[in-house]
PDB file as gemmi writes it, atoms N, CA and C in Angstrom:
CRYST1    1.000    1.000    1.000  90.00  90.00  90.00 P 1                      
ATOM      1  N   UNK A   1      92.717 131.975  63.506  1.00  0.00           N  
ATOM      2  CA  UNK A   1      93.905 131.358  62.997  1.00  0.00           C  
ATOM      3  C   UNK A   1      95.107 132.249  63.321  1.00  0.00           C  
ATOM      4  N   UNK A   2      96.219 132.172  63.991  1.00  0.00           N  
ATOM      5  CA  UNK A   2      97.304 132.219  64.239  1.00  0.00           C  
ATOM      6  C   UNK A   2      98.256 133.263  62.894  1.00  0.00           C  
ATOM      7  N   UNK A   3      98.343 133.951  62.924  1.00  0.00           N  
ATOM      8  CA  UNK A   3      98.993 134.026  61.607  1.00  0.00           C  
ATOM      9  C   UNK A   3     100.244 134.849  61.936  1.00  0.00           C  
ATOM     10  N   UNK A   4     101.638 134.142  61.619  1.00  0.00           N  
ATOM     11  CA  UNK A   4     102.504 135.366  61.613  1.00  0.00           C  
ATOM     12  C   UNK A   4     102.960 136.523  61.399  1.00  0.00           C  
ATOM     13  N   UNK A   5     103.549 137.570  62.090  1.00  0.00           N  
ATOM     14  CA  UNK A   5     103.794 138.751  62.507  1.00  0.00           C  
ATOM     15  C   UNK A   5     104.447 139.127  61.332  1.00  0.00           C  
ATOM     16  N   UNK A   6     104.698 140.193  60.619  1.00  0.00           N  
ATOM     17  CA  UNK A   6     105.400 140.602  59.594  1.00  0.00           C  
ATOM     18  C   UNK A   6     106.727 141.504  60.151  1.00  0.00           C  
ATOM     19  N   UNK A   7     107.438 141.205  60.295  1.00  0.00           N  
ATOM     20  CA  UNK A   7     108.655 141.998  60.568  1.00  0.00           C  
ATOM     21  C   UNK A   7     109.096 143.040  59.491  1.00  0.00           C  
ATOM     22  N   UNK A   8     109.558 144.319  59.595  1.00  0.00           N  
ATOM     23  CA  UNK A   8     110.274 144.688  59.101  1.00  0.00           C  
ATOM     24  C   UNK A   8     111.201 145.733  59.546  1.00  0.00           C  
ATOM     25  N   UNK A   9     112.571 145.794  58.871  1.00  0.00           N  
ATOM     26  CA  UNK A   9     113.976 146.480  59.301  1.00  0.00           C  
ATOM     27  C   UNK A   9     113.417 147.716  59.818  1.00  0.00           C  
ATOM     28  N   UNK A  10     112.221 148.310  59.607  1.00  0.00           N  
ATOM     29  CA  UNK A  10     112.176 149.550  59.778  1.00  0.00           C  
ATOM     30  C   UNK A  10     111.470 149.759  60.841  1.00  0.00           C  
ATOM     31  N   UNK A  11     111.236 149.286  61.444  1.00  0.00           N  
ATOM     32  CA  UNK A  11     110.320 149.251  62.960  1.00  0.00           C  
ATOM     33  C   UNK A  11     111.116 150.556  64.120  1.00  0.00           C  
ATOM     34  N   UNK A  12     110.490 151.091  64.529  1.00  0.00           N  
ATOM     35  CA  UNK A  12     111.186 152.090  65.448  1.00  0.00           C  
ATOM     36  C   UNK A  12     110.785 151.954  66.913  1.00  0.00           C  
ATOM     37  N   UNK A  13     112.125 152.080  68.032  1.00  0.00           N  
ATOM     38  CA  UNK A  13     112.179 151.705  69.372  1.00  0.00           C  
ATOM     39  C   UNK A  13     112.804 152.871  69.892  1.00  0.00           C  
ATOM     40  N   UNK A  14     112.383 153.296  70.841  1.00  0.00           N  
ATOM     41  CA  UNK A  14     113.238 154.510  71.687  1.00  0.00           C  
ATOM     42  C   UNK A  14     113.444 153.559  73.236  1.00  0.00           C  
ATOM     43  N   UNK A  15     114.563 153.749  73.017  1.00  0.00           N  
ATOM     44  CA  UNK A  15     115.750 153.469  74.137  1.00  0.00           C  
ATOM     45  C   UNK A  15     116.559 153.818  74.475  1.00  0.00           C  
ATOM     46  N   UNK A  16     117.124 153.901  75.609  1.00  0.00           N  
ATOM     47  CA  UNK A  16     118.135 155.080  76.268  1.00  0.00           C  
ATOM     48  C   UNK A  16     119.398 154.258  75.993  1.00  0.00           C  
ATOM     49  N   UNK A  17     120.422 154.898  75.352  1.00  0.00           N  
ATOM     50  CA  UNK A  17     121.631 154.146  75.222  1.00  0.00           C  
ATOM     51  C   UNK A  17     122.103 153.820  76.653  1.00  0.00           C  
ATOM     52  N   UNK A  18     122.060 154.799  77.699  1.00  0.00           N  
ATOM     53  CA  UNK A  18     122.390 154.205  79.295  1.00  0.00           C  
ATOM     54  C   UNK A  18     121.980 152.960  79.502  1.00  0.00           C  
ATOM     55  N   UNK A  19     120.441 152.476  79.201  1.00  0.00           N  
ATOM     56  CA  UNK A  19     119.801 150.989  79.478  1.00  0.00           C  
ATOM     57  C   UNK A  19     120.796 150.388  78.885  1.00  0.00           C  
ATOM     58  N   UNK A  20     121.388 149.862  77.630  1.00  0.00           N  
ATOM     59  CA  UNK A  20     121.986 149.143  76.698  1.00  0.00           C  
ATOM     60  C   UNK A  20     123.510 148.728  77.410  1.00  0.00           C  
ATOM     61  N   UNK A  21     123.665 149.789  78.515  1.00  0.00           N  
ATOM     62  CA  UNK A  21     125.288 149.313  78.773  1.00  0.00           C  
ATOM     63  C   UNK A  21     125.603 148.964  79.812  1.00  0.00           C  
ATOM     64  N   UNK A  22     125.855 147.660  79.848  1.00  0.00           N  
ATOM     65  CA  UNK A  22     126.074 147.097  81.554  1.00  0.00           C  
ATOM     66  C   UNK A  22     126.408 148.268  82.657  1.00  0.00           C  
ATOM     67  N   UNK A  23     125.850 148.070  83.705  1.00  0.00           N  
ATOM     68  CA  UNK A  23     126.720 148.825  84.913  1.00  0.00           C  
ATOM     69  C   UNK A  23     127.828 148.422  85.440  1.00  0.00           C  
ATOM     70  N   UNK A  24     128.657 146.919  85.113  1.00  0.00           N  
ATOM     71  CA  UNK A  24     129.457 146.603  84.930  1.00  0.00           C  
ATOM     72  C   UNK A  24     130.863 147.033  84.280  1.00  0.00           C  
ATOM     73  N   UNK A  25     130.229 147.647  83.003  1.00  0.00           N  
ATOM     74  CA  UNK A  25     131.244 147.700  81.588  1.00  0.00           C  
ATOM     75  C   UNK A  25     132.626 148.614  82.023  1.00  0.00           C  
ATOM     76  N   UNK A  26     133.868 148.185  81.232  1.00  0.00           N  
ATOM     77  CA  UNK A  26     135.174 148.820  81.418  1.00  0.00           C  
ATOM     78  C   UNK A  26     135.093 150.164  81.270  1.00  0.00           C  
ATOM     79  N   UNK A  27     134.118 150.768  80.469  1.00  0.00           N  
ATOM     80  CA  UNK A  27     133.935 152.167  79.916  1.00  0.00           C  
ATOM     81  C   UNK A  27     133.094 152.791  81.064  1.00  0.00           C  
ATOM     82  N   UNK A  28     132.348 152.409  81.344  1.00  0.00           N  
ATOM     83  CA  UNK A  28     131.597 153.033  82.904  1.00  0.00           C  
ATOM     84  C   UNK A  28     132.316 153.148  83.627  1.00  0.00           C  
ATOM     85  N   UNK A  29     133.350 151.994  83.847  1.00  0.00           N  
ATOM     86  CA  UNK A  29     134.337 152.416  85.119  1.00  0.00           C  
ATOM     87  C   UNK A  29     134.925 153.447  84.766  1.00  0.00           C  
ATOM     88  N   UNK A  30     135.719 153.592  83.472  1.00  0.00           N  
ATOM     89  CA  UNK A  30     136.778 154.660  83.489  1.00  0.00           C  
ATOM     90  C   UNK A  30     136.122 155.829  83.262  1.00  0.00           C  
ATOM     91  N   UNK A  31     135.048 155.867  82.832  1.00  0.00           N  
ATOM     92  CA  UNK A  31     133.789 157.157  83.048  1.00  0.00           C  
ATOM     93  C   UNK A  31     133.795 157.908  84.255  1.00  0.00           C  
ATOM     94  N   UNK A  32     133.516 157.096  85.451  1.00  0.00           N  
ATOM     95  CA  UNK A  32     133.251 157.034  87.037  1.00  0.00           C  
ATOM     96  C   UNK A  32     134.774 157.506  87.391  1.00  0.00           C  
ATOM     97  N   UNK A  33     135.657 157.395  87.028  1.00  0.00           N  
ATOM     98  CA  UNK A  33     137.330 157.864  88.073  1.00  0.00           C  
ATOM     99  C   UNK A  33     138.113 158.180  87.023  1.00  0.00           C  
ATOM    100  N   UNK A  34     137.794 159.170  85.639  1.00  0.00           N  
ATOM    101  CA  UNK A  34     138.785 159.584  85.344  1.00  0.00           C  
ATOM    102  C   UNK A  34     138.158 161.138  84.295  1.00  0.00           C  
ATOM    103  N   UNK A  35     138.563 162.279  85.027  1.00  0.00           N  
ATOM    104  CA  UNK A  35     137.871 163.262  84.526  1.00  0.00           C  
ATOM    105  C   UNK A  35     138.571 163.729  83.318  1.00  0.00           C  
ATOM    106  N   UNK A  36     137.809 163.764  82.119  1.00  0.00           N  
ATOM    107  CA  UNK A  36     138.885 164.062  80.789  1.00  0.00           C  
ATOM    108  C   UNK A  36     138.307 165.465  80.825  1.00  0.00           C  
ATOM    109  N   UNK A  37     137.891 166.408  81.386  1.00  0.00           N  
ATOM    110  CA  UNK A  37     137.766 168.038  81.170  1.00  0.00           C  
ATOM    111  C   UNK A  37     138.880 168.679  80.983  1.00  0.00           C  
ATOM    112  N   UNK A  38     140.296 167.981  81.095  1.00  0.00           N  
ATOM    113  CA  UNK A  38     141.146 168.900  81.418  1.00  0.00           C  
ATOM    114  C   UNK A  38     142.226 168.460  79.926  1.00  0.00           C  
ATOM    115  N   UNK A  39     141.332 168.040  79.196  1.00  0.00           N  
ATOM    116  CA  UNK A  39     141.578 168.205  77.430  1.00  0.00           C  
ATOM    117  C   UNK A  39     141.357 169.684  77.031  1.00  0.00           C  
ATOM    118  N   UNK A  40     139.907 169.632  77.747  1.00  0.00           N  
ATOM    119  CA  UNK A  40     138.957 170.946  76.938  1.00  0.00           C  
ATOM    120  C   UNK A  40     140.326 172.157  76.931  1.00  0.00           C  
ATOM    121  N   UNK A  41     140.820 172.266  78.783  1.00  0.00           N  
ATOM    122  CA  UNK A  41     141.872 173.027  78.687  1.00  0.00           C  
ATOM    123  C   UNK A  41     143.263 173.069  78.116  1.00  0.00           C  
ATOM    124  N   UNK A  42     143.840 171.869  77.723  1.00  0.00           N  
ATOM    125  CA  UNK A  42     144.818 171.425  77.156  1.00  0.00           C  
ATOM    126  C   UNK A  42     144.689 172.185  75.486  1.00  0.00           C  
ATOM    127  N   UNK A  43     143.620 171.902  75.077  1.00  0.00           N  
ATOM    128  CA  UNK A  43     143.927 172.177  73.447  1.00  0.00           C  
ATOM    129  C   UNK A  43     143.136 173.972  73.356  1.00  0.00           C  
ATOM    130  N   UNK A  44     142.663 174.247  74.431  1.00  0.00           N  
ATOM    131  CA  UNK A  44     142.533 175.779  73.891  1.00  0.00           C  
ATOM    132  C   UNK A  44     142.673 176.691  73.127  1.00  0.00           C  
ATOM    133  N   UNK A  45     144.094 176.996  73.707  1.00  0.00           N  
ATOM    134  CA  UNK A  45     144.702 177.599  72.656  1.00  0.00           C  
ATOM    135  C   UNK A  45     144.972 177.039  70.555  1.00  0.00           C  
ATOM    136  N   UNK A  46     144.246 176.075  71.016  1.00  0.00           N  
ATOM    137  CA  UNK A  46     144.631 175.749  69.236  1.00  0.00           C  
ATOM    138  C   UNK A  46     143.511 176.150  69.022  1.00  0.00           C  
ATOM    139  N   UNK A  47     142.356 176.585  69.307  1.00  0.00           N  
ATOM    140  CA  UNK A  47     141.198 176.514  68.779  1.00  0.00           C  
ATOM    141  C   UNK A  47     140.495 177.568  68.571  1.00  0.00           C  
ATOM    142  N   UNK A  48     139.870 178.304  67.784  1.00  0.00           N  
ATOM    143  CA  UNK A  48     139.225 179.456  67.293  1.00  0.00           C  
ATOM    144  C   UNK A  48     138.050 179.952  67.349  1.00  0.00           C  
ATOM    145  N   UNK A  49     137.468 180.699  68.509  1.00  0.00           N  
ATOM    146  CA  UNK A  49     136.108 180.477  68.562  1.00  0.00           C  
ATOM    147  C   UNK A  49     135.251 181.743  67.494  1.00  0.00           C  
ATOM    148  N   UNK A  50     136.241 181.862  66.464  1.00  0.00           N  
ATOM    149  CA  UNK A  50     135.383 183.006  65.076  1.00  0.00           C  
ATOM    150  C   UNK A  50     135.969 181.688  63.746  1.00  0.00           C  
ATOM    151  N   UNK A  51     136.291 180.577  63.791  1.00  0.00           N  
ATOM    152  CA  UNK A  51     136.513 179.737  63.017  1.00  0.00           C  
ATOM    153  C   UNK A  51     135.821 178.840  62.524  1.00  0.00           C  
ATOM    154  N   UNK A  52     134.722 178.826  61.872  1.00  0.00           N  
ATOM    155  CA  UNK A  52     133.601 177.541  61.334  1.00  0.00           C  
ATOM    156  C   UNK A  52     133.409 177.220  62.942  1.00  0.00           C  
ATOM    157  N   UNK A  53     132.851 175.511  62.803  1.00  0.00           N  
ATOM    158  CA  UNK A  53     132.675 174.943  64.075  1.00  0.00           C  
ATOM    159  C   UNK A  53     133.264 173.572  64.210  1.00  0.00           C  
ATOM    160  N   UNK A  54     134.563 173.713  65.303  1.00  0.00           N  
ATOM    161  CA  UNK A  54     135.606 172.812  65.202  1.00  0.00           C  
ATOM    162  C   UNK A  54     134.325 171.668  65.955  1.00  0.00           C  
ATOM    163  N   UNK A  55     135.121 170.094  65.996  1.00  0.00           N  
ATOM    164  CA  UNK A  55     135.170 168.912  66.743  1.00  0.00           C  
ATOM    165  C   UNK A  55     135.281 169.278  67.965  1.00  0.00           C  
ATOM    166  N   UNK A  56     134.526 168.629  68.703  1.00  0.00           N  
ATOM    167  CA  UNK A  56     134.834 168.745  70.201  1.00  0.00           C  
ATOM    168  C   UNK A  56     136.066 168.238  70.335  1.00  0.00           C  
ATOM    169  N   UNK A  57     137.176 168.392  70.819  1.00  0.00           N  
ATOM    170  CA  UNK A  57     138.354 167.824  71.080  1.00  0.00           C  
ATOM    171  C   UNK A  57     138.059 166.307  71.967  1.00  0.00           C  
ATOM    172  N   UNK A  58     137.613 166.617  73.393  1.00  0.00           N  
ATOM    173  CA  UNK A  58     137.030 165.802  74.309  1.00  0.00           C  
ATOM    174  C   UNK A  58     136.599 164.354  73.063  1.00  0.00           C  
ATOM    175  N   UNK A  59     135.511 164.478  72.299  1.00  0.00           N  
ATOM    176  CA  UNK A  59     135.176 163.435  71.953  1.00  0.00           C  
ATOM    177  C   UNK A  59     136.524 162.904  70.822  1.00  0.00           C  
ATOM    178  N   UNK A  60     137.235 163.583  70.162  1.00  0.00           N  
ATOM    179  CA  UNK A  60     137.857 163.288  69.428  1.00  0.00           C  
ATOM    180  C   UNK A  60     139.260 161.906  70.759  1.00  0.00           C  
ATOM    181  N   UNK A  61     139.816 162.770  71.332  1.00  0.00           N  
ATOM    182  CA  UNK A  61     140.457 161.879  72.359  1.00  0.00           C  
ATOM    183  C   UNK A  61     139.542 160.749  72.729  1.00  0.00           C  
ATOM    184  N   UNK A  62     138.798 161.013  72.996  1.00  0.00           N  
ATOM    185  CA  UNK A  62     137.669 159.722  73.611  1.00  0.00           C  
ATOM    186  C   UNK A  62     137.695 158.475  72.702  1.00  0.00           C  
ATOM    187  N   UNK A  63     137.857 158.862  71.576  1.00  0.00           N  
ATOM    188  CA  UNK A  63     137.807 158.017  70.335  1.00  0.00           C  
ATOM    189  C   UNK A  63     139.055 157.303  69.985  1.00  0.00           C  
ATOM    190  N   UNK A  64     140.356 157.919  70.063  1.00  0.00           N  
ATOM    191  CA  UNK A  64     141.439 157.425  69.769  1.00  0.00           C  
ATOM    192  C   UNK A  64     141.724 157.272  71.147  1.00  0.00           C  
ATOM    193  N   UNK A  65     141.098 156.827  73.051  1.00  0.00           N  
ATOM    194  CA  UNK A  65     141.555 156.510  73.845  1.00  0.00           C  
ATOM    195  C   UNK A  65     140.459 155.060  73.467  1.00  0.00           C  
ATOM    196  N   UNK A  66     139.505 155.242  73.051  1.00  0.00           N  
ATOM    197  CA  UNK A  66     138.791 153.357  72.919  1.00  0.00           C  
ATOM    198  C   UNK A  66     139.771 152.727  71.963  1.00  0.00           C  
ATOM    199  N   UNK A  67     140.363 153.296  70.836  1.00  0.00           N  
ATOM    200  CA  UNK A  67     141.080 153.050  70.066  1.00  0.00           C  
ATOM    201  C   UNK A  67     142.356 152.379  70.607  1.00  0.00           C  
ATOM    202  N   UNK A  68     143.218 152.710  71.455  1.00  0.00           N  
ATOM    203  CA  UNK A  68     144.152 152.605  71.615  1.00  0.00           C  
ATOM    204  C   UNK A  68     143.296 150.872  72.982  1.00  0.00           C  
ATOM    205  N   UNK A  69     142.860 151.643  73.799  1.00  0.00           N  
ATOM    206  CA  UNK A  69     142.207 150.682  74.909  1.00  0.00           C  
ATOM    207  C   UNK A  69     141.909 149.126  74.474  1.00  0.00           C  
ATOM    208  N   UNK A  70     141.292 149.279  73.041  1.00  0.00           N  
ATOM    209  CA  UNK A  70     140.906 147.764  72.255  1.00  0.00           C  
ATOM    210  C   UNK A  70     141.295 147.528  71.708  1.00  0.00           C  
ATOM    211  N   UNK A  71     142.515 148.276  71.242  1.00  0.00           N  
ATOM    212  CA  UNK A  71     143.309 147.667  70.017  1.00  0.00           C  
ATOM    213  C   UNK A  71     143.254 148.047  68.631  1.00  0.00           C  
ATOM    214  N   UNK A  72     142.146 148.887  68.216  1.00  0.00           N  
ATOM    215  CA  UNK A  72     141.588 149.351  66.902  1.00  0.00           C  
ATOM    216  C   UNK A  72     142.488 150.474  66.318  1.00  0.00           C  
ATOM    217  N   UNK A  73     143.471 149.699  65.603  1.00  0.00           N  
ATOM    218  CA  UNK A  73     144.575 150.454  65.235  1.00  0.00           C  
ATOM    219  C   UNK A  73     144.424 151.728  63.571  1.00  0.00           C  
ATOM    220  N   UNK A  74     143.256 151.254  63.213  1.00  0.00           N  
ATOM    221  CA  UNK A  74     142.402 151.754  62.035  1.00  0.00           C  
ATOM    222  C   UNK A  74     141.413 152.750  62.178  1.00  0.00           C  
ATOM    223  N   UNK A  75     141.905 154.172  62.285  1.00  0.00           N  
ATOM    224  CA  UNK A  75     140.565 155.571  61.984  1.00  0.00           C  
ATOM    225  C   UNK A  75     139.462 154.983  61.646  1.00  0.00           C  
ATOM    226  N   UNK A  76     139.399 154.407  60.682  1.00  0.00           N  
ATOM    227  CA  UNK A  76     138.232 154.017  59.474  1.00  0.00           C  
ATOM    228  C   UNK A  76     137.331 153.014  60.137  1.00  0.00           C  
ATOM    229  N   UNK A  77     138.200 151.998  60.921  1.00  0.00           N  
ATOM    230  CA  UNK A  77     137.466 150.810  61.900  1.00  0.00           C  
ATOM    231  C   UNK A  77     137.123 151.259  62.709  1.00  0.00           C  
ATOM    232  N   UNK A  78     137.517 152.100  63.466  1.00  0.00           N  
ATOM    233  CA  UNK A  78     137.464 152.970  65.115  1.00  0.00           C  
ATOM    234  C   UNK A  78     136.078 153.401  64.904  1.00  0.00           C  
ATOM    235  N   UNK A  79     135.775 154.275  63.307  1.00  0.00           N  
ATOM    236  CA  UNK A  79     134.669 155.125  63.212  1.00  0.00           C  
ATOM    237  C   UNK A  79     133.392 153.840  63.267  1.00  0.00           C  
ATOM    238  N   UNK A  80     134.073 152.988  62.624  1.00  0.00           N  
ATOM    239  CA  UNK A  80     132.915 152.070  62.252  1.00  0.00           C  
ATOM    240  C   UNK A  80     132.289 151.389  63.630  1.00  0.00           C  
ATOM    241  N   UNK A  81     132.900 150.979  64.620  1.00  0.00           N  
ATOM    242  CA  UNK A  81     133.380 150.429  65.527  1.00  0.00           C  
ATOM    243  C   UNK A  81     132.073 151.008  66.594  1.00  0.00           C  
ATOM    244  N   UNK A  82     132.757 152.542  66.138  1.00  0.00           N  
ATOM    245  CA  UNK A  82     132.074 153.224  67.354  1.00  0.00           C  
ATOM    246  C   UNK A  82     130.367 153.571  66.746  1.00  0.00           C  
ATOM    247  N   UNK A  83     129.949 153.368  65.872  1.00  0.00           N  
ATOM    248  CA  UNK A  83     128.747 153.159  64.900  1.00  0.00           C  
ATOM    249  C   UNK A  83     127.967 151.978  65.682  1.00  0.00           C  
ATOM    250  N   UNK A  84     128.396 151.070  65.876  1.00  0.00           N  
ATOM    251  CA  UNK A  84     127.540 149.510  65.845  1.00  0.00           C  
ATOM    252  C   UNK A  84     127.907 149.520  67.202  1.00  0.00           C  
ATOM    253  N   UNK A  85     128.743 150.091  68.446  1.00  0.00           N  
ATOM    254  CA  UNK A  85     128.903 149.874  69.282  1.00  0.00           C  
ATOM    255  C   UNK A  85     128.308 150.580  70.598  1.00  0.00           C  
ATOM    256  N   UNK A  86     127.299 150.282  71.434  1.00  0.00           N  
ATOM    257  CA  UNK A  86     126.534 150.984  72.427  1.00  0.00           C  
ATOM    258  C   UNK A  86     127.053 151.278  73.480  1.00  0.00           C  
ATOM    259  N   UNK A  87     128.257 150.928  73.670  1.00  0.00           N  
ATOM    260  CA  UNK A  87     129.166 151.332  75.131  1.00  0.00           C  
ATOM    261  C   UNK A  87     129.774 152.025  74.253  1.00  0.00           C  
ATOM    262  N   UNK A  88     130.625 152.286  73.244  1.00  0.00           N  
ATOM    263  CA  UNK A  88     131.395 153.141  73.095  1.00  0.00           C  
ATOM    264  C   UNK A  88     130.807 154.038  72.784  1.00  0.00           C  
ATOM    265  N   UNK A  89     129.607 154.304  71.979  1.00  0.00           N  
ATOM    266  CA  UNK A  89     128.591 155.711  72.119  1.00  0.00           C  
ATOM    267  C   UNK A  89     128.187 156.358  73.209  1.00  0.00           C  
ATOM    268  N   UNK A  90     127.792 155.374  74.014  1.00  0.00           N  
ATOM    269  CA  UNK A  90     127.820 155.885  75.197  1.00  0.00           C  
ATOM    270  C   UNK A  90     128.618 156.676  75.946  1.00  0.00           C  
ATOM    271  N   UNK A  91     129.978 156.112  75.828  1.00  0.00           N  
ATOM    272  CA  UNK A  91     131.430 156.975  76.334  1.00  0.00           C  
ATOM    273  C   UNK A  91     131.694 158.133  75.889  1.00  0.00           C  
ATOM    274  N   UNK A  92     131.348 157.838  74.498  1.00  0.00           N  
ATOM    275  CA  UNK A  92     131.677 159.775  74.068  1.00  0.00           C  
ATOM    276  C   UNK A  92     130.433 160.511  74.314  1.00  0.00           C  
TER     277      UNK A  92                                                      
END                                                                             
């Protein structure tokens, strides 16, 4: 007898966030032709390397450049945004 599968929320899958994001996507392109390393050098000097352990700068820009790119005019949404979103994880 046939009997249905029991699902539950907690099931675990390993997958490469790379699989998940078109080779297509706007964020791959600007990945591919636009080198943001030259943040790392930009904010240097603000940064303290005997000081706790700052934010990567790099990802912080990365975040308020999807931000600005889609429109997500809200920190709080941006964070959320970038939570549920597999290209933009990907990007940073």
């Amino acid at each position: 007898m046939l009997k249905p599968r029991e699902f539950t929320q907690n099931e675990y899958e390993f997958v490469s966030i790379d699989d998940m994001v078109p080779s297509d996507h706007l964020l791959r392109k600007i990945d591919k032709y636009i080198d943001f390393s030259f943040i790392i050098e930009k904010v240097r000097p603000y940064y303290s390397e005997e000081k706790g352990r700052p934010s990567d700068p790099l990802i912080l820009f990365k975040m308020m450049f999807i931000g600005y790119l889609y429109g997500i005019r809200s920190e709080r949404k941006l964070e959320q945004e970038i939570r549920m979103n597999m290209a933009y994880r990907w990007f940073l």
